[in-house]
MARFI-312204 format. One record per residue: chain; x, y, z of N, C-alpha, C, O in turn. Coordinates in steps of 0.001 Angstrom, whole numbers, plus 524288, in hexadecimal, padded with zeros to 5 digits. Layout:
<atoms>
chaine|n_x|n_y|n_z|ca_x|ca_y|ca_z|c_x|c_y|c_z|o_x|o_y|o_z
A|X|Y|Z|X|Y|Z|X|Y|Z|X|Y|Z;
...
</atoms>
This chain:
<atoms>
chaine|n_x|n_y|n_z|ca_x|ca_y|ca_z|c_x|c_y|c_z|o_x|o_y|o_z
A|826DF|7EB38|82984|82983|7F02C|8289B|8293A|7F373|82D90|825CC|7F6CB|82E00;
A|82C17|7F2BF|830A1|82DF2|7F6DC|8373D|82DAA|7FD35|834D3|82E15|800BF|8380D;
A|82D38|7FE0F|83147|82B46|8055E|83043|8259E|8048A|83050|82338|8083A|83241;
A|82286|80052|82E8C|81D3C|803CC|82F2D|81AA7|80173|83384|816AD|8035F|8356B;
A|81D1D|7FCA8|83573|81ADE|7FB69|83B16|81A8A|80269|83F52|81714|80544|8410C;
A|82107|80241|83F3B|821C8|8065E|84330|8205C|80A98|84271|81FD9|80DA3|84621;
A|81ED2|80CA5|83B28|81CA9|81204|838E3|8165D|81260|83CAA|81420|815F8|83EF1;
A|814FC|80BC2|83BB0|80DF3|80BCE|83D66|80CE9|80CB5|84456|8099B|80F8E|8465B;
A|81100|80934|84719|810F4|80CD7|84B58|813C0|81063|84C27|814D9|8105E|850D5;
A|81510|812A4|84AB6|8175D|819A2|84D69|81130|81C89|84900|80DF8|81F66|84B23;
A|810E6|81BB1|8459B|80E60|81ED5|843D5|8086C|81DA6|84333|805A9|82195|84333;
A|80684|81A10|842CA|80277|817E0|84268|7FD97|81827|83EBB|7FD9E|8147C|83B9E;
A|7FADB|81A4E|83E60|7F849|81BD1|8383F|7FA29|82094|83731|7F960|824F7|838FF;
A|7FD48|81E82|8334E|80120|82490|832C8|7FEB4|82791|82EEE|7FEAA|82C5F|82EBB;
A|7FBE6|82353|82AB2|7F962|826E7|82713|7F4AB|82888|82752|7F2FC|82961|822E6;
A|7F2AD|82919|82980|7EDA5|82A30|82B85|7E85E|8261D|82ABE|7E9B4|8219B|829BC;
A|7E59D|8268A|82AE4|7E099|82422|826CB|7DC38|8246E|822FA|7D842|821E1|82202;
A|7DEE1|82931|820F4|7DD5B|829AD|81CE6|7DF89|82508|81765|7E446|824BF|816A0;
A|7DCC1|8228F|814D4|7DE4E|820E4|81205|7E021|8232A|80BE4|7DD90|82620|8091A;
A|7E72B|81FFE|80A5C|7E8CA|822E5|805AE|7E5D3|82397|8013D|7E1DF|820E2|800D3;
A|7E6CF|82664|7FE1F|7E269|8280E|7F990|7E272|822D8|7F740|7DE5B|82051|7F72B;
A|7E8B4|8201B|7F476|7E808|81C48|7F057|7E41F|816E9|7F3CF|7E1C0|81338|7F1D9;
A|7E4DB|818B1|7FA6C|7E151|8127D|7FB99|7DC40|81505|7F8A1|7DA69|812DB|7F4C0;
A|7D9BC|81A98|7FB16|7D4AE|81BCE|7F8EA|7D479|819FB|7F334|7D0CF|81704|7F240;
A|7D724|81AF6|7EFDB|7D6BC|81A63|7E8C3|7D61C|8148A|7E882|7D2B1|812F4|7E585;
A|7D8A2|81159|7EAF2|7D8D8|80B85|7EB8C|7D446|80A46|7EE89|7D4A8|80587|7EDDC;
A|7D14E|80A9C|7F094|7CDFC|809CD|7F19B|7C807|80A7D|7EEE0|7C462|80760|7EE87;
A|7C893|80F63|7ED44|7C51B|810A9|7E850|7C58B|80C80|7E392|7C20F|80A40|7E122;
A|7CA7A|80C4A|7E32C|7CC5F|8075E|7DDF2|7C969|803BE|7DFBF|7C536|8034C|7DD73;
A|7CAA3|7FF5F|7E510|7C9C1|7F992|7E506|7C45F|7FAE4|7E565|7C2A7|7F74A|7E2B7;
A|7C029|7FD9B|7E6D9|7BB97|7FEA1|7E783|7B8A7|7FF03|7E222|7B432|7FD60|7E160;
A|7BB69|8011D|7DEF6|7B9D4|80093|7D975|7B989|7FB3C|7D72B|7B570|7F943|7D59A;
A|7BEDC|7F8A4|7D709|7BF8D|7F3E5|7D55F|7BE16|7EFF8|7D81B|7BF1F|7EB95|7D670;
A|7BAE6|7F0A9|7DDB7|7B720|7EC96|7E1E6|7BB30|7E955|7E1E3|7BB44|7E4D2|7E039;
A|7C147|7EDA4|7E550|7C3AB|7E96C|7E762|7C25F|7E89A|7EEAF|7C354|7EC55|7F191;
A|7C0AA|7E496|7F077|7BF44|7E3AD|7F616|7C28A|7E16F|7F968|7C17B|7E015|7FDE5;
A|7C6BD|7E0FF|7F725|7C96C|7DCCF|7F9FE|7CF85|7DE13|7FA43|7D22F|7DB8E|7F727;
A|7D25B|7E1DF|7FDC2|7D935|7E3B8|7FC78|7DBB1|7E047|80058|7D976|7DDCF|803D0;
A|7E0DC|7E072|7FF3E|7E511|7E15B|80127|7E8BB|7E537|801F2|7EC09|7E67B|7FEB0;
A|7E825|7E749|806A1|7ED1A|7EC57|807B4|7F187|7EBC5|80ACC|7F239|7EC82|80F7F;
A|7F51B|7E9F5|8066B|7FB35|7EA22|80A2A|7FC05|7EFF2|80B08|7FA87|7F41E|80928;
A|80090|7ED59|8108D|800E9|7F3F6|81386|7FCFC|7F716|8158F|7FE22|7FB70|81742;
A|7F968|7F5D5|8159F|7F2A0|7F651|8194F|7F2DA|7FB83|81E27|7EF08|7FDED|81FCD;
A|7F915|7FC58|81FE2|7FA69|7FEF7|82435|7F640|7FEC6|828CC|7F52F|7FAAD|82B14;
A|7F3BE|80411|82A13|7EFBB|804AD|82E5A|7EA5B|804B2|82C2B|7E67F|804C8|82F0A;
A|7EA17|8049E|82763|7E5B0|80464|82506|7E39F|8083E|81F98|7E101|8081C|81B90;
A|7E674|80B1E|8226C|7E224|80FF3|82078|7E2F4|81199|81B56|7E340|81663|81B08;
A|7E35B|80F96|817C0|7E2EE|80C7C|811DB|7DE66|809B9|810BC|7DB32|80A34|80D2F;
A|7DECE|805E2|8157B|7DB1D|80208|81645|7D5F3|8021B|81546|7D2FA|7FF5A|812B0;
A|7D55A|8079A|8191A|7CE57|806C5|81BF1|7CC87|80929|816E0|7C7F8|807E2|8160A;
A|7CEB7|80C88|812C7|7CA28|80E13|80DDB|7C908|80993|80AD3|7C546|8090B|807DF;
A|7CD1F|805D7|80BE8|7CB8B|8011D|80703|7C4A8|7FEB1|80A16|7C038|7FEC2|8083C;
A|7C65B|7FD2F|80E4B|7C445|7FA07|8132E|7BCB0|7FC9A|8137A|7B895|7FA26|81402;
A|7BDD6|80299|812D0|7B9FF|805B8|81415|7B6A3|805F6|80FC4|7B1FC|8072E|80FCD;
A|7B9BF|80485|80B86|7B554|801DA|806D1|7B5CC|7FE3A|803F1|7B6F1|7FD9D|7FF50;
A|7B3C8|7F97C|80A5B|7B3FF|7F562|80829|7B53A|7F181|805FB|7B2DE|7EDEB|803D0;
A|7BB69|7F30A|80722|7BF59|7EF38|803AA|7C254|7EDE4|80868|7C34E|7F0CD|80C1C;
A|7C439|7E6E4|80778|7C4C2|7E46E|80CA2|7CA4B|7E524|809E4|7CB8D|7E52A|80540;
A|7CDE6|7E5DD|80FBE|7D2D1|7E5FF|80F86|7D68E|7E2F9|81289|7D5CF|7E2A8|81746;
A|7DA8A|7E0AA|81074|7DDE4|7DE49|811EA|7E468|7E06A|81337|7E611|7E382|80FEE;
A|7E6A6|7DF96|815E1|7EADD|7E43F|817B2|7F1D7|7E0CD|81942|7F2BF|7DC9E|81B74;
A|7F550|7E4A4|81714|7FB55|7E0AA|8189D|7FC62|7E481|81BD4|7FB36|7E889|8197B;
A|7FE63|7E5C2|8210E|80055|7E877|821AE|80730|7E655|82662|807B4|7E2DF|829AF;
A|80B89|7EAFE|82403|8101A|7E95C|82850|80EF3|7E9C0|82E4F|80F9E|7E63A|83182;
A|80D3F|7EE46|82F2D|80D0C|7F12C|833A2|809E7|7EF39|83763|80538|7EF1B|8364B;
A|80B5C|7ED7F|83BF6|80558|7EA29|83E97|804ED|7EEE4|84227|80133|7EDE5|84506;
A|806DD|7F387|8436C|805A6|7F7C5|84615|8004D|7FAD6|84220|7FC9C|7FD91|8438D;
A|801CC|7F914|83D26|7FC7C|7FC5E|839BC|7F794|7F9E1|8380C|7F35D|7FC21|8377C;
A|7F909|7F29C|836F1|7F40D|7F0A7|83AED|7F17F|7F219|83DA1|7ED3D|7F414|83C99;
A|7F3D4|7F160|842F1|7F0AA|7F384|8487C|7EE90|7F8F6|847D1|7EABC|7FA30|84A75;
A|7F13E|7FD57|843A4|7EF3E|8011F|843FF|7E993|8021A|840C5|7E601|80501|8422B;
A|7E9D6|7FE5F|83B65|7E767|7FCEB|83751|7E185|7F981|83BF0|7DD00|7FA51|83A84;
A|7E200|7F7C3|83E7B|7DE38|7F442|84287|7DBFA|7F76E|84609|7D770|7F6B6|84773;
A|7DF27|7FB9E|847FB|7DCB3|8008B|84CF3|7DAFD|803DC|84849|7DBE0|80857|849CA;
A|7D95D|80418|84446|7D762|808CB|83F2A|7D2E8|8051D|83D53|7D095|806DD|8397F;
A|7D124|80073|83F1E|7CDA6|7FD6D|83DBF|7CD80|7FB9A|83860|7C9CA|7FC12|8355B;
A|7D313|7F8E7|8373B|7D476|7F62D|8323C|7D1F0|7F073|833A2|7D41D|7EDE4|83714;
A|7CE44|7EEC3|8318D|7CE99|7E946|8350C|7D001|7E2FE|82E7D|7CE50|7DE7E|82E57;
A|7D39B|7E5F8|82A6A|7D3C1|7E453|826E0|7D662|7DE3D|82959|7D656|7DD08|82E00;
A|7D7E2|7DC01|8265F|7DB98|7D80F|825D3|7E201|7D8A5|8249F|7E38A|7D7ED|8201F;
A|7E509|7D9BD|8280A|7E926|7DBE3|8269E|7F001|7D8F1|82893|7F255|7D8E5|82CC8;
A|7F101|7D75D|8249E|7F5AC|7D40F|8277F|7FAC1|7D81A|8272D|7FB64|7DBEC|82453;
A|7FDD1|7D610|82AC9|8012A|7D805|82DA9|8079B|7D66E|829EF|808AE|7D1CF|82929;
A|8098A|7D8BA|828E9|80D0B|7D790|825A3|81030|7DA50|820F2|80E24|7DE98|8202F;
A|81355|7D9B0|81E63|816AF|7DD19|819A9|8134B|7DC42|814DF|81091|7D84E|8150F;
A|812EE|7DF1C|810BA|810F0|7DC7C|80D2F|81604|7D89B|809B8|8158B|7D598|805FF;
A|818D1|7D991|80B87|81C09|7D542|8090C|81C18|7D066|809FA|81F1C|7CD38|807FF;
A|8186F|7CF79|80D58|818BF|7C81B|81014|81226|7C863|80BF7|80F44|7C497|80C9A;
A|810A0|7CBD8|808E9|80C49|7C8E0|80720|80D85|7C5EF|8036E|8118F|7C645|800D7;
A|80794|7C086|8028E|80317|7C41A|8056D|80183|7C134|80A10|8047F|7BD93|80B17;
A|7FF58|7C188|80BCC|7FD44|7C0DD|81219|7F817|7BE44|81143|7F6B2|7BC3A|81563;
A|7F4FB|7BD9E|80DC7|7EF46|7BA24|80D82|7F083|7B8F2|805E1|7F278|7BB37|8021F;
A|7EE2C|7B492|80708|7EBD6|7B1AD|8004B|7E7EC|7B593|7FE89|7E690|7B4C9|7F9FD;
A|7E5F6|7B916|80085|7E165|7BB56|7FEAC|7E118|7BE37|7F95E|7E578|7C033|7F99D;
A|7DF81|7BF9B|7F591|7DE7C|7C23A|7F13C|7DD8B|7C789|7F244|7DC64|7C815|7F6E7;
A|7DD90|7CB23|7F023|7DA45|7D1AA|7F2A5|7D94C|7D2F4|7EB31|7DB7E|7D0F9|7E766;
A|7D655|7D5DA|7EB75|7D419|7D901|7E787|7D629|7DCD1|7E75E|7D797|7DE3D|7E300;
A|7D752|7E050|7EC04|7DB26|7E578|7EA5F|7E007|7E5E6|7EED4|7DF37|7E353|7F2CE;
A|7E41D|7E854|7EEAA|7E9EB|7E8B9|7F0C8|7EB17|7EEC6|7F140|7ECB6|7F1BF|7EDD5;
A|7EA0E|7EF9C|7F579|7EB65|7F613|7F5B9|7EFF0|7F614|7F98D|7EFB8|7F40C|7FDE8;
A|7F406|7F87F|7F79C|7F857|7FA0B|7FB7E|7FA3A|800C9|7FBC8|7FA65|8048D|7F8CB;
A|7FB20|7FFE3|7FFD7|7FC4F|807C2|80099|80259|80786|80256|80455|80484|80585;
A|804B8|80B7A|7FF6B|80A48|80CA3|8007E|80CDE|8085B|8032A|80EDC|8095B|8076C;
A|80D24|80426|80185|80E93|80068|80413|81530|7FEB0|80055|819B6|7FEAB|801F9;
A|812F6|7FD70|7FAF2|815A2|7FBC2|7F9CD|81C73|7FCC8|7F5DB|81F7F|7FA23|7F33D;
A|81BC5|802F8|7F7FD|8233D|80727|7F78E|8246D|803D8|7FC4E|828AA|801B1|7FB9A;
A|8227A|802AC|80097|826C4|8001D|8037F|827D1|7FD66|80377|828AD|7FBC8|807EA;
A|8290B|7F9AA|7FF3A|82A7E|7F3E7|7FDFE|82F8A|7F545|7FA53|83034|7F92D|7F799;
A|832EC|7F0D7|7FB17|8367D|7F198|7F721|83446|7EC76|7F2AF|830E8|7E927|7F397;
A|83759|7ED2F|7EDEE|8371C|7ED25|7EA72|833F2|7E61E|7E893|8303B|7E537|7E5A8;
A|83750|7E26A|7EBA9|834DE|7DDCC|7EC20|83078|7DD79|7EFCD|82D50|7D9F8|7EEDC;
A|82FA0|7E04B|7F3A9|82BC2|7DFD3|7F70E|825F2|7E242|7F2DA|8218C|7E051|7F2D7;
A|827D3|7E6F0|7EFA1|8237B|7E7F1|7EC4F|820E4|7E463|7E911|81C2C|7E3B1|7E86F;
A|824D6|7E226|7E709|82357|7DE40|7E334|8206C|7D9E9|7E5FA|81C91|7D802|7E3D2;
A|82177|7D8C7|7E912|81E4C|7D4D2|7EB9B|81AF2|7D566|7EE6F|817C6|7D1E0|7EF3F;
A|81AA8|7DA86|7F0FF|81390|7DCAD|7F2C5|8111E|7DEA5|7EE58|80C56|7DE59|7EEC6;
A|812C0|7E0C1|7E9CD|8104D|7E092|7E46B|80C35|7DA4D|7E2AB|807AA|7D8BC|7E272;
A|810CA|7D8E5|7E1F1|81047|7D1DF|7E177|80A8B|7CE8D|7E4D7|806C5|7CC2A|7E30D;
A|80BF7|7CFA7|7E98A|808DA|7CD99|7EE70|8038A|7CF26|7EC85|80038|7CC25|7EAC4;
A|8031F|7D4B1|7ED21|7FF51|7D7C6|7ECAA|7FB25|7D6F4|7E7F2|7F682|7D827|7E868;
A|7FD15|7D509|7E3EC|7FBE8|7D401|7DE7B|7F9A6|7CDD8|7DF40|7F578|7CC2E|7DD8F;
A|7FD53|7CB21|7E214|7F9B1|7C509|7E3B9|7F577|7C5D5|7E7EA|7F322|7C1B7|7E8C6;
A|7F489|7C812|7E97F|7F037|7C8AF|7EB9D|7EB68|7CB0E|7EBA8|7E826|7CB98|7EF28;
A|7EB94|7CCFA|7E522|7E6D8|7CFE8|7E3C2|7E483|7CB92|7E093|7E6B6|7C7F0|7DE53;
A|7DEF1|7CCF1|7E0F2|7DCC8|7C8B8|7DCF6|7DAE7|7CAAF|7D8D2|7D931|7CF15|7D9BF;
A|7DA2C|7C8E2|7D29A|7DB05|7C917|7CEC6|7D75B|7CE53|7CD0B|7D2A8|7CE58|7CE14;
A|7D952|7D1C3|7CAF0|7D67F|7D626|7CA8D|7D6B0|7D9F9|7CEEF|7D45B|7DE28|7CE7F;
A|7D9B4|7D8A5|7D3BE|7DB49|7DB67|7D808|7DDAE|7DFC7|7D6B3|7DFDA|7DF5C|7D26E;
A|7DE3F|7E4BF|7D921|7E146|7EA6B|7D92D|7E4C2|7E9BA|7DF2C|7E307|7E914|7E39C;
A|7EA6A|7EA2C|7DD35|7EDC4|7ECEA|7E185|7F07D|7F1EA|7E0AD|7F3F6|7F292|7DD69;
A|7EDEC|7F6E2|7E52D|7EFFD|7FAE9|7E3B0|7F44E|7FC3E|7E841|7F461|7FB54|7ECFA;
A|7F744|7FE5F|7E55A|7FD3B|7FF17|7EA80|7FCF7|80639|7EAA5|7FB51|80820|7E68C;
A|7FDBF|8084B|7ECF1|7FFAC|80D2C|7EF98|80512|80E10|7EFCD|807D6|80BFB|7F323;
A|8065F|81062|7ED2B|80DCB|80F3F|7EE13|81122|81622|7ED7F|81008|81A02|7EAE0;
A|81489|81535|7F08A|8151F|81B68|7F0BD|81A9B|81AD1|7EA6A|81CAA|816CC|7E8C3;
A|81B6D|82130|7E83D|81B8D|82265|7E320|8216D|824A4|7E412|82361|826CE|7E7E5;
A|823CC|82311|7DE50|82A2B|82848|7E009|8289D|82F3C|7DF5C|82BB3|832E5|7DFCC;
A|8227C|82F77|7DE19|820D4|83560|7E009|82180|8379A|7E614|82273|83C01|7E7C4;
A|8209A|832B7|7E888|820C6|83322|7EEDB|824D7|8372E|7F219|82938|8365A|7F04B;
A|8250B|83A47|7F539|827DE|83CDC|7F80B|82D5A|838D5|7F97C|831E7|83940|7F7FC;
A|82B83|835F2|7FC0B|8304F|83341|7FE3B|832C1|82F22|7FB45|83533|82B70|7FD23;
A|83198|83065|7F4B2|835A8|82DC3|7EFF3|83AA8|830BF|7F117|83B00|8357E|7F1CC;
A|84022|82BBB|7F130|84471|82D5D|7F01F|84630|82EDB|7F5EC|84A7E|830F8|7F646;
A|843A4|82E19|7FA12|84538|83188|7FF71|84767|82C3D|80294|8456B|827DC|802AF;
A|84CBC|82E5A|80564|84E4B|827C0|80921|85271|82608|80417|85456|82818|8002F;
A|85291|81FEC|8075A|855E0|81BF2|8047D|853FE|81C3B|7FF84|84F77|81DC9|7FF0D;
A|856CF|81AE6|7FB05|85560|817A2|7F736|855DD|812DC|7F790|8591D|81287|7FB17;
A|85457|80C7A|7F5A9|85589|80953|7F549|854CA|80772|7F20C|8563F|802DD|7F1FF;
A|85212|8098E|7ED2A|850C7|80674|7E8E2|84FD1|80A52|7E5FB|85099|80ED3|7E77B;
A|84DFF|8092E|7E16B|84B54|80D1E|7DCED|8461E|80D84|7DECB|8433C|809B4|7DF4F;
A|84482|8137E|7E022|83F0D|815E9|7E39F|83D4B|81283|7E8C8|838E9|81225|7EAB9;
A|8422B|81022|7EA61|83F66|80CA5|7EF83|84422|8103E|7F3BA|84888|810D7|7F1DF;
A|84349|811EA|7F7D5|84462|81459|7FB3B|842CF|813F8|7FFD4|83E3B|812AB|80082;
A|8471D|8154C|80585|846CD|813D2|80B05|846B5|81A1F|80C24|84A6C|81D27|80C83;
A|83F4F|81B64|80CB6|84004|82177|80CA3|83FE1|8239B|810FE|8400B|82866|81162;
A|83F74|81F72|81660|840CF|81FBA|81D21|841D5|81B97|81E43|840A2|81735|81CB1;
A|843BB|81CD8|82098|84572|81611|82518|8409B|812F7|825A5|83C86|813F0|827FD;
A|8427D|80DDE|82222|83E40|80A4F|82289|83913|80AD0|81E70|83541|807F1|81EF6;
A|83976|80F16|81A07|834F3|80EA6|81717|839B3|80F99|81206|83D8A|81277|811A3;
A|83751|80BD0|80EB4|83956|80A5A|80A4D|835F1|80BE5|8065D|8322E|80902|8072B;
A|834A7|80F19|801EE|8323B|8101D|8009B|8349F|80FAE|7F7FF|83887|8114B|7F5B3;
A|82E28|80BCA|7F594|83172|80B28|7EFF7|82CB1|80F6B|7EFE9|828F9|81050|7F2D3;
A|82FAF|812C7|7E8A1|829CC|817A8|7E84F|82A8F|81638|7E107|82DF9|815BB|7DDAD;
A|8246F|81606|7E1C1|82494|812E1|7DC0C|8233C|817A3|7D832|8232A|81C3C|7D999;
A|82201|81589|7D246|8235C|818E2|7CEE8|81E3C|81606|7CA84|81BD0|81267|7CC8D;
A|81D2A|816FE|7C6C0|81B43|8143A|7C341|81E4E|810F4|7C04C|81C25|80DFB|7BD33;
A|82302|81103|7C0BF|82532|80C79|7BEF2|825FF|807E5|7C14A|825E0|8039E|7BF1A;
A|8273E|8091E|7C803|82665|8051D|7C9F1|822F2|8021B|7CC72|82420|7FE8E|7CF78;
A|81D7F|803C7|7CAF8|8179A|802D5|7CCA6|81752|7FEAA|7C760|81509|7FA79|7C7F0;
A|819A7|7FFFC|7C278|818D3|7FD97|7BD4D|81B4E|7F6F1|7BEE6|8191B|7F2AC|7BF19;
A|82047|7F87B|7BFBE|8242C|7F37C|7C0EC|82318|7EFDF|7C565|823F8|7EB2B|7C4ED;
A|8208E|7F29C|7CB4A|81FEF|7EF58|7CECF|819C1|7ED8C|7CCDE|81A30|7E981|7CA4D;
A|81665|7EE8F|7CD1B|8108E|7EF8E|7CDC8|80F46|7EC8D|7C637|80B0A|7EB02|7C48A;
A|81387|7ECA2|7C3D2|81045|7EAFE|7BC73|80DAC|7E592|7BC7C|80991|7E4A9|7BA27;
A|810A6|7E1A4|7BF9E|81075|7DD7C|7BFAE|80A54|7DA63|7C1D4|80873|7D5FD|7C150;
A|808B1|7DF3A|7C457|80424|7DE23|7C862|7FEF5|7E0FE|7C5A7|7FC16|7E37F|7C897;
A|7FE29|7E0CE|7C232|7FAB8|7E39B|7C0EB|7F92B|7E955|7C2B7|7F588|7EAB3|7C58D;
A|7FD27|7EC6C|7C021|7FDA4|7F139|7C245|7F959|7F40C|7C05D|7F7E6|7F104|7BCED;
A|7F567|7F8D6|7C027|7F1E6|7FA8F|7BD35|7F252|7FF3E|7BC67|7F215|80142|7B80B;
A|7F2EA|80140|7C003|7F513|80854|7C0DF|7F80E|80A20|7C661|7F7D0|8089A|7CAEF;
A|7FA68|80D57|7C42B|7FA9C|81078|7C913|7FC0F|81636|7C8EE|7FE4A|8184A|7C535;
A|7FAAD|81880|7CD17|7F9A6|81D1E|7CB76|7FC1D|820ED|7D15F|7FC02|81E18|7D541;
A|7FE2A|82684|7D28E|7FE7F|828E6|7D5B9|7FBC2|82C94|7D908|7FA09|830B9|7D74F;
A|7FB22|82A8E|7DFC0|7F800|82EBF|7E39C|7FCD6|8317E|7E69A|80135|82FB5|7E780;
A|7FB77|83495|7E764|7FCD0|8389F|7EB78|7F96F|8372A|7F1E4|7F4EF|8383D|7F335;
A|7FCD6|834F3|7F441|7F952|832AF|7F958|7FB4B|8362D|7FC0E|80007|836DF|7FC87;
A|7F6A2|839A7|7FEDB|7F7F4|83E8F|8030A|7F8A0|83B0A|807F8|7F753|83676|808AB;
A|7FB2B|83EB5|80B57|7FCFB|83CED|810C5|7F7E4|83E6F|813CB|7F7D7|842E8|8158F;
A|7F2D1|83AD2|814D2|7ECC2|83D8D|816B1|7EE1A|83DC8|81BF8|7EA39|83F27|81E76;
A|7F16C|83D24|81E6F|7EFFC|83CFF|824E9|7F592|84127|82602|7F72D|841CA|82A7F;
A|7F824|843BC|8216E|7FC69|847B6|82381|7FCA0|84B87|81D83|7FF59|84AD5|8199C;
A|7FA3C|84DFF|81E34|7F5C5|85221|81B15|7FBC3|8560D|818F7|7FB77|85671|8142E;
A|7FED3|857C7|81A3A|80383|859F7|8176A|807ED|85614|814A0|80B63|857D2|811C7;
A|8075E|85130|815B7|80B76|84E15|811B4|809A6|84DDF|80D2B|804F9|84E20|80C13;
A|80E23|84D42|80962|80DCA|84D51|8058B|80ADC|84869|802E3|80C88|84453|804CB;
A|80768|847AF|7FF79|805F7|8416B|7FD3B|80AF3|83FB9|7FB85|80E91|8429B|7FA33;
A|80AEF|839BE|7FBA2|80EAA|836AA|7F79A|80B7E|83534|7F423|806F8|833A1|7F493;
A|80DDA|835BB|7F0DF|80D86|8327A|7EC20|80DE0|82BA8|7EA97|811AD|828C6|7E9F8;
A|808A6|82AC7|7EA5A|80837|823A5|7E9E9|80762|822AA|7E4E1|8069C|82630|7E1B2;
A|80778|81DAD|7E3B0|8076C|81A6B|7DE4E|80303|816AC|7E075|80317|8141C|7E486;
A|7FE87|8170D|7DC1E|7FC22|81336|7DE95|7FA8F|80F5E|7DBC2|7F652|810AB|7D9E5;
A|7FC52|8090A|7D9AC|7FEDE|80611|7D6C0|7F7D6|80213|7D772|7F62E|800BD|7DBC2;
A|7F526|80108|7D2B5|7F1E9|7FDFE|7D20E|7F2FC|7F968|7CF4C|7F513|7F9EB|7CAFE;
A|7F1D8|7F46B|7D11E|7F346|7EF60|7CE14|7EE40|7EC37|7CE03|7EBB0|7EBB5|7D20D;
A|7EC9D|7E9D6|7C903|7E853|7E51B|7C8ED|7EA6B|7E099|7C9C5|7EEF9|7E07E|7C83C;
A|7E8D0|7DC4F|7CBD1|7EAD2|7D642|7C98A|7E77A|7D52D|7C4CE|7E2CD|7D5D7|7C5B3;
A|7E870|7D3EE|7C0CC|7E625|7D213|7BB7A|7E696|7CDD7|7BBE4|7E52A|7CAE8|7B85A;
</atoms>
């Protein structure tokens, strides 16, 4: 994806490093349920990362951007992190116990969801939690730009954005052992006058 290569160099840790609240809540979760072992597609520069990492939970990482690698590597990420879309997963035979993804997956269209849904779900092991982060049609930039679909929208050049709903968290996400999900308000921590968006943050077991 040439928007977040070129977003990561011109801009570079754009979001600061503070980590988002739902990674904090997700982290509290797998710590409860002694999960030790993730997978984080979309991994970016890290900084999601290092709260899982910082207690103790070994992490595994997809990321597009090899500019946010290198940036993710100069921030002293020294995870395991392959280089790539999440749509070519998965990338290792490995199993994980828990699946955390952050705002990753509105930018997929509709088959690409289903099948990083899909992916994501084969690679947890039995009794595994994958929690997704997904931005909401509460969101500011619902309805703004192209339309191209029903709530899927081209809301700048080059970012495609689907904004889900509880109905369609029910329909994509039922199949997978969906469990809850519930709504944060994720503040903008490193630009203190934006407004929060509004996230969905979608919990699934494998049974």
């Amino acid at each position: 994806m040439e928007f977040w290569e070129s977003s990561f160099i011109e801009k570079q840790t754009m979001w600061g490093f503070e980590p988002a609240d739902s990674a904090i809540l997700t982290k509290d979760f797998f710590l409860e349920m002694n999960v030790k072992d993730i997978l984080f597609p979309g991994i970016g520069y890290g900084r999601n990362a290092k709260v899982f990492i910082g207690n103790g939970i070994n992490v595994t990482g997809i990321e597009i951007s090899k500019t946010a690698i290198d940036l993710a590597r100069q921030n002293g990420l020294d995870s395991r992190i392959f280089h790539g879309s999440v749509t070519e997963m998965p990338f290792d035979n490995k199993l994980y116990t828990g699946i955390f993804s952050y705002a990753l997956i509105h930018l997929l269209n509709k088959h690409e969801r289903e099948k990083f849904i899909k992916d994501c779900y084969n690679q947890l092991k039995p009794n595994g939690y994958m929690i997704f982060t997904t931005v909401s049609k509460k969101a500011p930039m619902f309805g703004k730009g192209k339309q191209l679909d029903k709530d899927y929208f081209e809301i700048m050049e080059g970012v495609k954005m689907f904004f889900y709903d509880s109905d369609s968290i029910k329909q994509e996400f039922g199949d997978y052992g969906l469990v809850e999900f519930s709504e944060i308000d994720e503040p903008s921590k490193d630009m203190k006058n934006k407004q929060p968006i509004n996230f969905l943050m979608v919990k699934c077991k494998k049974v």
